[in-house]
MARBA-3410 file (N, C-alpha, C, O; in Angstrom, 1 decimal):
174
17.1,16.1,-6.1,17.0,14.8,-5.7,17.8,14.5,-4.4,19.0,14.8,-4.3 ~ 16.9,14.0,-3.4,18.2,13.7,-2.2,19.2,12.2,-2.6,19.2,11.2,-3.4 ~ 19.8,12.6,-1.9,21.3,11.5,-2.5,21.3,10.5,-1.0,21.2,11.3,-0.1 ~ 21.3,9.4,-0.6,22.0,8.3,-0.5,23.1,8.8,0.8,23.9,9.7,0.7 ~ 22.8,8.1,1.8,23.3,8.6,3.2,24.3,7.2,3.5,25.4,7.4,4.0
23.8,6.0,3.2,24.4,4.8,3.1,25.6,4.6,1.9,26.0,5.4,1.0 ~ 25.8,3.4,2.3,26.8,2.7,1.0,25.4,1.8,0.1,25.7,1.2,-0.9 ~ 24.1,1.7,0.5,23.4,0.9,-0.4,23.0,1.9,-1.0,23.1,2.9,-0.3 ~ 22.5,2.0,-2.6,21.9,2.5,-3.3,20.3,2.2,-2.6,19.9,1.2,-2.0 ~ 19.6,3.7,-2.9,18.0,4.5,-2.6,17.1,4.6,-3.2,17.3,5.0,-4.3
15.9,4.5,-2.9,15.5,5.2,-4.0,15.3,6.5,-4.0,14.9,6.9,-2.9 ~ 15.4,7.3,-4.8,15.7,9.0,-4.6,13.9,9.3,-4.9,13.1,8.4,-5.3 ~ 13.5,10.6,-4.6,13.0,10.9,-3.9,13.4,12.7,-4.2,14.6,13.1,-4.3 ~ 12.1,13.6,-4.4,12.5,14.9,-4.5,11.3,15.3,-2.7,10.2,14.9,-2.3 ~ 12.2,16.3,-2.3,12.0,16.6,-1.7,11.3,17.8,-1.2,11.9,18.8,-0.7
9.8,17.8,-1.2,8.6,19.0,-1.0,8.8,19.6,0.2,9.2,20.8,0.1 ~ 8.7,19.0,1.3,8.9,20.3,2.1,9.3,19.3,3.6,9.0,18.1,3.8 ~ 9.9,20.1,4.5,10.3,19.6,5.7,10.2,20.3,6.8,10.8,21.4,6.6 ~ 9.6,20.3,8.1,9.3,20.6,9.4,10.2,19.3,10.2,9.8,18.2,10.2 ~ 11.5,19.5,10.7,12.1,19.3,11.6,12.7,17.6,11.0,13.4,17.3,10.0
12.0,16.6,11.9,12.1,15.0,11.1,10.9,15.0,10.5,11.0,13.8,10.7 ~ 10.0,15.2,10.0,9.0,15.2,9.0,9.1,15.8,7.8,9.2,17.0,7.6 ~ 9.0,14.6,6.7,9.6,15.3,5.2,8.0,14.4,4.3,7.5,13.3,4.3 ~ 7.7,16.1,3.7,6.8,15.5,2.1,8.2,15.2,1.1,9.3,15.8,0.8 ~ 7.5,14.2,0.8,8.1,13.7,-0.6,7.8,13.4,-1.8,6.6,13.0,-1.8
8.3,13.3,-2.9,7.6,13.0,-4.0,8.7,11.5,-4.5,9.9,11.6,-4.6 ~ 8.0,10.4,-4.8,9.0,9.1,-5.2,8.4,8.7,-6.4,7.2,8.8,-6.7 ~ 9.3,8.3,-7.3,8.6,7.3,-8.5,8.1,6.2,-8.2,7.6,5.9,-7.2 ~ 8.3,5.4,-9.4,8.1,4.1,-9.1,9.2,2.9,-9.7,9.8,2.6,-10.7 ~ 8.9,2.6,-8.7,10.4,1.2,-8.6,9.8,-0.2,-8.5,8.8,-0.3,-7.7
10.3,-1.3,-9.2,10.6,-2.4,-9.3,11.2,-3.3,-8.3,12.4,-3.3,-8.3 ~ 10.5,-4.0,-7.3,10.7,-4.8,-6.4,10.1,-6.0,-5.9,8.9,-6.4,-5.9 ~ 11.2,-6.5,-5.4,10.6,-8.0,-4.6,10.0,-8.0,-3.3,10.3,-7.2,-2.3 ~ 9.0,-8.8,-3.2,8.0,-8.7,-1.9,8.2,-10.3,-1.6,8.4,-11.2,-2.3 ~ 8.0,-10.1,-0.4,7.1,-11.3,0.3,6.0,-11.5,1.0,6.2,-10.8,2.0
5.1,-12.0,1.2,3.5,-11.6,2.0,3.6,-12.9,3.3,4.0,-14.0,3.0 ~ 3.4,-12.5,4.4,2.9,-13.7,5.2,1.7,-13.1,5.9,1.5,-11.9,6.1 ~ 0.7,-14.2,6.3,-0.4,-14.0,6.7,-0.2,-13.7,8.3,0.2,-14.5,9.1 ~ -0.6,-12.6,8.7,-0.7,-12.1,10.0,-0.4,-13.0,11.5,0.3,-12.8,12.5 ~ -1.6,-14.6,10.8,-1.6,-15.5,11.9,-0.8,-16.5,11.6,-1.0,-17.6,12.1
0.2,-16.2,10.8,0.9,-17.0,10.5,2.6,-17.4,11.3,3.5,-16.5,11.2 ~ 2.9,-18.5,11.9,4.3,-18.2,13.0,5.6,-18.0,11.9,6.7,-18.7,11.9 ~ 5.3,-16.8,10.8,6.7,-17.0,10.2,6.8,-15.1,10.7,5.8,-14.3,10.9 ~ 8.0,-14.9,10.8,8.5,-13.3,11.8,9.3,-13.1,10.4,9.6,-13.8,9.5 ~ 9.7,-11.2,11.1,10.5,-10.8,9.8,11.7,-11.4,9.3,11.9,-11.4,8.0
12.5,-11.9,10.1,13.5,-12.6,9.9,13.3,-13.9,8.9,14.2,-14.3,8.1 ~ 12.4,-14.4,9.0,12.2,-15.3,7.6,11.8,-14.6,6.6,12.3,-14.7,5.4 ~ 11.0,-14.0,6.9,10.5,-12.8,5.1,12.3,-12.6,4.7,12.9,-13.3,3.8 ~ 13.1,-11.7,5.7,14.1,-11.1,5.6,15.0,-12.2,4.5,15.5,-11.8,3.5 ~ 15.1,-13.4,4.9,15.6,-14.4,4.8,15.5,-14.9,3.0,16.2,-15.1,1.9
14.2,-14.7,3.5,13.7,-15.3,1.7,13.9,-13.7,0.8,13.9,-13.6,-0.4 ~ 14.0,-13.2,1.2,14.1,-11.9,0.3,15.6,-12.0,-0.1,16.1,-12.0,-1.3 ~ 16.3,-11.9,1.2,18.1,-12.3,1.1,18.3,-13.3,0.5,19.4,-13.2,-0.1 ~ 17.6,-14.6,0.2,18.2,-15.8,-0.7,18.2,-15.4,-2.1,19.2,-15.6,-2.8 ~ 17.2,-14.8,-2.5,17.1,-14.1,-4.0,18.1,-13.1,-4.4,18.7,-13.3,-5.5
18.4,-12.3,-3.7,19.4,-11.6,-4.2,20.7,-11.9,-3.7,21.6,-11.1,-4.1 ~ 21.0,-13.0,-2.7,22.3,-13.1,-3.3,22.7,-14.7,-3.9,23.5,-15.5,-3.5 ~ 22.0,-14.7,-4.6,22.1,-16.3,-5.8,21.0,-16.9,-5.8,21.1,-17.7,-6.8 ~ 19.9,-17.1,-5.4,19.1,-18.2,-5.3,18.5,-17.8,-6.2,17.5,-17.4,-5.7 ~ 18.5,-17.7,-7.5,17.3,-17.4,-8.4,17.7,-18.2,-10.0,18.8,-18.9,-10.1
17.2,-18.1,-10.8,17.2,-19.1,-12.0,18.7,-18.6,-12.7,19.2,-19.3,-13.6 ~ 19.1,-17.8,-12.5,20.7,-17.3,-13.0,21.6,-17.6,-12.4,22.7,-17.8,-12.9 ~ 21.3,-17.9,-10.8,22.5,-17.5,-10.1,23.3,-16.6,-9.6,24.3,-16.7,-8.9 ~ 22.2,-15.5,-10.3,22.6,-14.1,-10.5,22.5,-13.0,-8.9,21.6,-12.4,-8.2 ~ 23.8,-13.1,-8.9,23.9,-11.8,-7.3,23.2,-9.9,-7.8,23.3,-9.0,-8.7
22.8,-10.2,-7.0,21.4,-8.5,-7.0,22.4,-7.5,-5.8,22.9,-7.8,-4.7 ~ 22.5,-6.6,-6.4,23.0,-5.2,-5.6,21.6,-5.4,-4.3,20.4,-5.6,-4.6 ~ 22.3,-5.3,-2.8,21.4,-5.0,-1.7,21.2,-3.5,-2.0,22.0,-2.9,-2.7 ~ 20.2,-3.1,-1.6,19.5,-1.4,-1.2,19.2,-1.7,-0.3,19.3,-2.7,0.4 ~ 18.7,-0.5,-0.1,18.3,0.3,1.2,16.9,1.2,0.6,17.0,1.6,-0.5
15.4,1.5,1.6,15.6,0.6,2.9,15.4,-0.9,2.2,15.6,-1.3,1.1 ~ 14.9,-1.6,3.8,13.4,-2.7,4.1,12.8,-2.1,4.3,12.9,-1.1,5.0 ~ 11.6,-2.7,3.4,9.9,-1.7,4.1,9.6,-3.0,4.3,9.9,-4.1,3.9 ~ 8.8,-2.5,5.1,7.6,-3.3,6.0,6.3,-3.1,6.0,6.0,-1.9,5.6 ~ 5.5,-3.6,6.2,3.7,-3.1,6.5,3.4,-4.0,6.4,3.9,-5.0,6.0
2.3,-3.7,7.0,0.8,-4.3,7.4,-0.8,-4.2,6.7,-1.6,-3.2,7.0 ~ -1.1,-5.0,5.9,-2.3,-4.4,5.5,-3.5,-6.4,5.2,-3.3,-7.7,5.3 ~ -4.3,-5.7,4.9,-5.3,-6.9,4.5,-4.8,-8.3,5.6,-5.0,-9.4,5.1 ~ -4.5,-8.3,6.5,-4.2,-9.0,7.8,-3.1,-9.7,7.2,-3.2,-10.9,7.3 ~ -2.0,-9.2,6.7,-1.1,-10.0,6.3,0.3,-8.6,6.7,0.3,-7.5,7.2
1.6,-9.6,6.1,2.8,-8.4,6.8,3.3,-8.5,5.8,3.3,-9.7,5.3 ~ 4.0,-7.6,5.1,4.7,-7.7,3.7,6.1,-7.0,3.7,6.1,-5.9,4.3 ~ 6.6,-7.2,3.4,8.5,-6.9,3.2,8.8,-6.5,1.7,8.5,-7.3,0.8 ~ 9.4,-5.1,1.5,9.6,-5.4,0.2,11.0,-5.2,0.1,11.5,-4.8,1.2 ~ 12.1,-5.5,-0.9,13.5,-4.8,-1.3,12.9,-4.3,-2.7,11.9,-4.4,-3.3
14.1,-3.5,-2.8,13.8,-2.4,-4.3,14.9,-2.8,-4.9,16.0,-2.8,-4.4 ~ 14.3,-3.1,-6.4,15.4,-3.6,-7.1,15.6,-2.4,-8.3,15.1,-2.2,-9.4 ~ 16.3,-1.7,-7.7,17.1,-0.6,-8.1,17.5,-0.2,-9.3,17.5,0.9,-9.9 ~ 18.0,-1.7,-9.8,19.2,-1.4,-10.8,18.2,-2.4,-12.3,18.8,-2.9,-13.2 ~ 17.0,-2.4,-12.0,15.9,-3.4,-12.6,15.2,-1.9,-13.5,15.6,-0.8,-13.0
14.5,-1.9,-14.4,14.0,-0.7,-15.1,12.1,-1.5,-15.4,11.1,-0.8,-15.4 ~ 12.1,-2.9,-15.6,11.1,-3.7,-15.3,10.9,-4.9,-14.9,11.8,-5.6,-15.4 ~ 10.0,-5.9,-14.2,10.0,-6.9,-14.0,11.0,-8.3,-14.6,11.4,-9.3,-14.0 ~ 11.1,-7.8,-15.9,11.7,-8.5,-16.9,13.0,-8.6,-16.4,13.6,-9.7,-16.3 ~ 13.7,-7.4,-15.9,15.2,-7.1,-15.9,15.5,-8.4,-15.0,16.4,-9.2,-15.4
15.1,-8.8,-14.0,15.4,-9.4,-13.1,15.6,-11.0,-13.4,15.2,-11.3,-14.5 ~ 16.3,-12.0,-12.6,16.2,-13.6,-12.8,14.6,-14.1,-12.0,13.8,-13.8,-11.1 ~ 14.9,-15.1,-13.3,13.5,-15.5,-12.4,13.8,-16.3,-10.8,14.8,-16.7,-10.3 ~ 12.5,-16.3,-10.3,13.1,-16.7,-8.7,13.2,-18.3,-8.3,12.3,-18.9,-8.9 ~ 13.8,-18.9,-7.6,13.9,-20.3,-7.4,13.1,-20.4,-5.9,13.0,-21.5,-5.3
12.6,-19.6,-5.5,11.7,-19.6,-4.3,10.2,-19.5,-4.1,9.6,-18.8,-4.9 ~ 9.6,-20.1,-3.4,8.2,-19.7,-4.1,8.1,-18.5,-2.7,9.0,-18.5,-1.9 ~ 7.1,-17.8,-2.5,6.5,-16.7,-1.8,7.5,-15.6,-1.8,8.1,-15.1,-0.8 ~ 7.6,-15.2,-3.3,8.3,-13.9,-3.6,7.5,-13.5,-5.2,7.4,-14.2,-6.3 ~ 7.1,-12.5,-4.8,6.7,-12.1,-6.2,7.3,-10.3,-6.6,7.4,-9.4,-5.8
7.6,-10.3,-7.8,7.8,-8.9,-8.5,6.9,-8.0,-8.7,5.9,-8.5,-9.2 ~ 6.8,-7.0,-8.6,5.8,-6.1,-8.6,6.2,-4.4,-9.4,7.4,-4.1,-9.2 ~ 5.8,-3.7,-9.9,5.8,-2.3,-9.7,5.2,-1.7,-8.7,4.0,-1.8,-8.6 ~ 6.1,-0.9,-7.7,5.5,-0.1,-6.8,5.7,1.4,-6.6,6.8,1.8,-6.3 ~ 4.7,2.3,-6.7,4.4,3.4,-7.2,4.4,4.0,-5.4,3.8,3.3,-4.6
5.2,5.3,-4.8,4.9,5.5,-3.4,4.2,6.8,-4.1,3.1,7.1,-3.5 ~ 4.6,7.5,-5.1,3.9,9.1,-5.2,4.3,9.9,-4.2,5.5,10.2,-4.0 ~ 3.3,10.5,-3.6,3.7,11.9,-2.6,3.8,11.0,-1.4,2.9,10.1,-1.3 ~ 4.9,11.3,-0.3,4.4,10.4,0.9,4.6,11.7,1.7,4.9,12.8,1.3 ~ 4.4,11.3,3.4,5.0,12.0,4.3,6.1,10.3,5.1,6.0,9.1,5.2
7.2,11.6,5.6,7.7,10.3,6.5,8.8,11.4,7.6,9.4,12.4,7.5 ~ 8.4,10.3,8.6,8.8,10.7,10.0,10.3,9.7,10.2,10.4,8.5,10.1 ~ 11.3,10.7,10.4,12.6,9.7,11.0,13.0,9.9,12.0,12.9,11.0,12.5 ~ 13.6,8.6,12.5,14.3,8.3,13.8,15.4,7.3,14.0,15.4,6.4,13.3 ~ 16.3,7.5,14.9,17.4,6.3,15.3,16.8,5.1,16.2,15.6,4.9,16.3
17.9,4.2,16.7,17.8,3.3,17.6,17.1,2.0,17.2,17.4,1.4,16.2 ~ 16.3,1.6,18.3,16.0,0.8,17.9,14.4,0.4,16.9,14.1,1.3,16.2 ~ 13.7,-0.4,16.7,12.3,-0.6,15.8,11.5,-1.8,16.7,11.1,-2.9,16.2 ~ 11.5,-1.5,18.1,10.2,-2.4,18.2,8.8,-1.9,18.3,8.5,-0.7,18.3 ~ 8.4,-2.5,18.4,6.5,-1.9,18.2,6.4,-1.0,19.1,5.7,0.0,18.8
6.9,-0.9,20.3,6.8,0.5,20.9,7.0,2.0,20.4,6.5,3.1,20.6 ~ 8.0,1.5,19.6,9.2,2.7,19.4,8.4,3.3,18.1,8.1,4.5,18.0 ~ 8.2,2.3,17.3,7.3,2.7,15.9,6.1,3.0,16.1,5.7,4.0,15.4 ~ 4.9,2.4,17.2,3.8,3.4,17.3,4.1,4.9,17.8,3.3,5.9,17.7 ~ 5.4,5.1,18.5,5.2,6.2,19.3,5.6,7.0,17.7,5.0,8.1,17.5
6.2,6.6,16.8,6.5,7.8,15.5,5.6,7.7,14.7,5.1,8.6,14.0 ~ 5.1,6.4,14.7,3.7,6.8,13.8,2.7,7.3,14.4,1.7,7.4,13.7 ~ 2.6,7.7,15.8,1.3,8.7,16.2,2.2,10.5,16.2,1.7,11.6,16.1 ~ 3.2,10.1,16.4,3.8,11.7,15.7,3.3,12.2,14.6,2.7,13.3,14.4 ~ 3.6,10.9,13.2,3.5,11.4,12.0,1.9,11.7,11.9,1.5,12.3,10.9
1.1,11.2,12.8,-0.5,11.0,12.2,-1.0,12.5,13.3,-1.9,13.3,13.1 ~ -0.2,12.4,14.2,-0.7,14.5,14.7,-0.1,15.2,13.6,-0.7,16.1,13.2 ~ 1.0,15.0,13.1,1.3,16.1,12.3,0.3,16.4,11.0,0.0,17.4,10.4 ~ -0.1,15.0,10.9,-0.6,15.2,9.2,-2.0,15.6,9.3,-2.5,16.3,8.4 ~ -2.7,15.3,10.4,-4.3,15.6,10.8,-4.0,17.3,11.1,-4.7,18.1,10.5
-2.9,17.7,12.0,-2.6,18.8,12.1,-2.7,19.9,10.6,-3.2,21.0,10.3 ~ -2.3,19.2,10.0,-2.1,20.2,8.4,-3.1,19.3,7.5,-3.0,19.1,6.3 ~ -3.9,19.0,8.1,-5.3,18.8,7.1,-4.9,18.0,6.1,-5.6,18.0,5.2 ~ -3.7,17.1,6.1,-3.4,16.1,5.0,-3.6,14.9,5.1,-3.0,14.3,6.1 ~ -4.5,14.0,4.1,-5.2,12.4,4.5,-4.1,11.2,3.7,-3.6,11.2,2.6
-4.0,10.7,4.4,-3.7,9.2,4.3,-4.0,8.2,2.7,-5.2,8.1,2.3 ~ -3.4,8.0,2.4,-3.7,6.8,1.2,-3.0,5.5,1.4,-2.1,5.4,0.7 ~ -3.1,4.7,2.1,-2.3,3.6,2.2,-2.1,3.2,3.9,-2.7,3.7,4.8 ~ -1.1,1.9,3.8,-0.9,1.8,5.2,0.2,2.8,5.9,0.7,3.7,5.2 ~ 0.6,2.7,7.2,2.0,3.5,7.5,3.0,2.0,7.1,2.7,0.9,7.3
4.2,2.6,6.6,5.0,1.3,6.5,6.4,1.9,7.5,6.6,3.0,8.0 ~ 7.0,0.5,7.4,8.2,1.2,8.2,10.1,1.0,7.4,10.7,-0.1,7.1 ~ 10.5,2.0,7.2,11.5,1.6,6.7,13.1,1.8,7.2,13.9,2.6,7.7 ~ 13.2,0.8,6.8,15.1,0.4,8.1,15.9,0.2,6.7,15.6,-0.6,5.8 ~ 17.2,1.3,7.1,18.0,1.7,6.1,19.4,0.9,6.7,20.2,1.0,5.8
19.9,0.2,7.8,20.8,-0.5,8.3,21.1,-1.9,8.6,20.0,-2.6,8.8 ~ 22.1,-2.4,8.6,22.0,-3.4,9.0,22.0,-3.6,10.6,22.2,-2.7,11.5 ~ 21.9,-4.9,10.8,21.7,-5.2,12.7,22.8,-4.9,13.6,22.7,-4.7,14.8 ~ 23.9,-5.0,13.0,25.1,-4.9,13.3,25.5,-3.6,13.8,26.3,-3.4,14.8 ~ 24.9,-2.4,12.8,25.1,-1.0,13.4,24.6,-0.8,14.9,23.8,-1.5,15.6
25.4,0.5,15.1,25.0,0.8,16.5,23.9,1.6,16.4,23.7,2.4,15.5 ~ 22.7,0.9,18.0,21.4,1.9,17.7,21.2,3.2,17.7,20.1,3.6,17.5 ~ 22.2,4.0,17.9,22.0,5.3,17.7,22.3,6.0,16.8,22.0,7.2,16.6 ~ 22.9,5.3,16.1,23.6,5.4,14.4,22.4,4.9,13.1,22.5,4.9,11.9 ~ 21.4,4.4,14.0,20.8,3.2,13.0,19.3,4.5,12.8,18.6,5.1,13.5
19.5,4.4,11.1,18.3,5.4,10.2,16.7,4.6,9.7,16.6,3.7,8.8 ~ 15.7,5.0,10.5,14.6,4.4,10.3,13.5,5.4,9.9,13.6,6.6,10.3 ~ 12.6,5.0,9.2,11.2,6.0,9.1,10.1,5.0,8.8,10.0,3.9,8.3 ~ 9.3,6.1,9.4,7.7,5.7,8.9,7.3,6.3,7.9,7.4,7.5,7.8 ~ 6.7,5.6,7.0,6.5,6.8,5.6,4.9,6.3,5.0,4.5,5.1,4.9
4.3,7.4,4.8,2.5,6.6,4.4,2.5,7.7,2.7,3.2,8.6,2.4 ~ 1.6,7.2,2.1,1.3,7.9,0.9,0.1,8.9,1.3,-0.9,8.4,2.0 ~ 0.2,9.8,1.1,-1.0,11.2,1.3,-1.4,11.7,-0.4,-0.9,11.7,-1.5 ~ -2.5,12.2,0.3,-3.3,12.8,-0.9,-3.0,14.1,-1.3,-3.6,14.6,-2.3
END
């Protein structure tokens, strides 16, 4: 199992095989909070970010403060943008408080085998197409297909310095 490079708790993850920054992986499935906004919609990550951050630290029917993890994922799919956190220390939906927010829902989320490409700095849309067209020659290159969207995941907070700061793109393959 790889171990946890942060002070947040990971989800672990066994480790199939690696070419340089490109790693197969194999993940369970974990217990997490999402939020969905509609594509055309003027709400940005920093509000998802926001409403995800009020839940775990008190806003929910307990009161109850949630251990932060690592990462944020991100994606894009069905014209909408979705954020999730992983609630770690949760075994099922149940474990958790219920939420005082509305546009957060619980879910089980299963990643299975992924591939994922990492990098420092910074995460704007430049920076992430250029690693997600890395990760997508690599994977066409070795004849391996796609199941899912590419997501993106940021293991730091904003405050870190960009060259210190741990990101990937990670998609589920077949």
């Amino acid at each position: 199992m790889a171990t946890a490079e942060s002070k947040y708790k990971e989800p672990q993850f066994n480790l199939i095989s690696k070419d340089e920054n490109i790693e197969i992986r194999e993940y369970s499935k974990y217990v997490i909070a999402k939020t969905t906004h509609n594509l055309n919609d003027d709400k940005n990550e920093n509000n998802m970010f926001r409403t995800l951050a009020s839940y775990i630290f008190g806003d929910n029917h307990d009161n109850e403060k949630i251990a932060m993890t690592a990462p944020v994922t991100t994606f894009e799919e069905n014209n909408t943008s979705e954020m999730i956190f992983y609630m770690l220390d949760a075994d099922s939906i149940d474990d958790l408080p219920y939420t005082n927010i509305e546009n957060i829902d619980f879910d089980m989320f299963t990643l299975g085998k992924c591939a994922a490409i990492s990098f420092s700095w910074f995460t704007g849309d430049k920076r992430v197409e250029k690693y997600e067209l890395r990760l997508k020659d690599y994977l066409s290159k070795n004849n391996i297909t796609t199941n899912g969207p590419f997501m993106l995941n940021r293991y730091d907070p904003p405050w870190k310095l960009p060259f210190l700061r741990r990101n990937e793109i990670i998609v589920r393959i077949d």
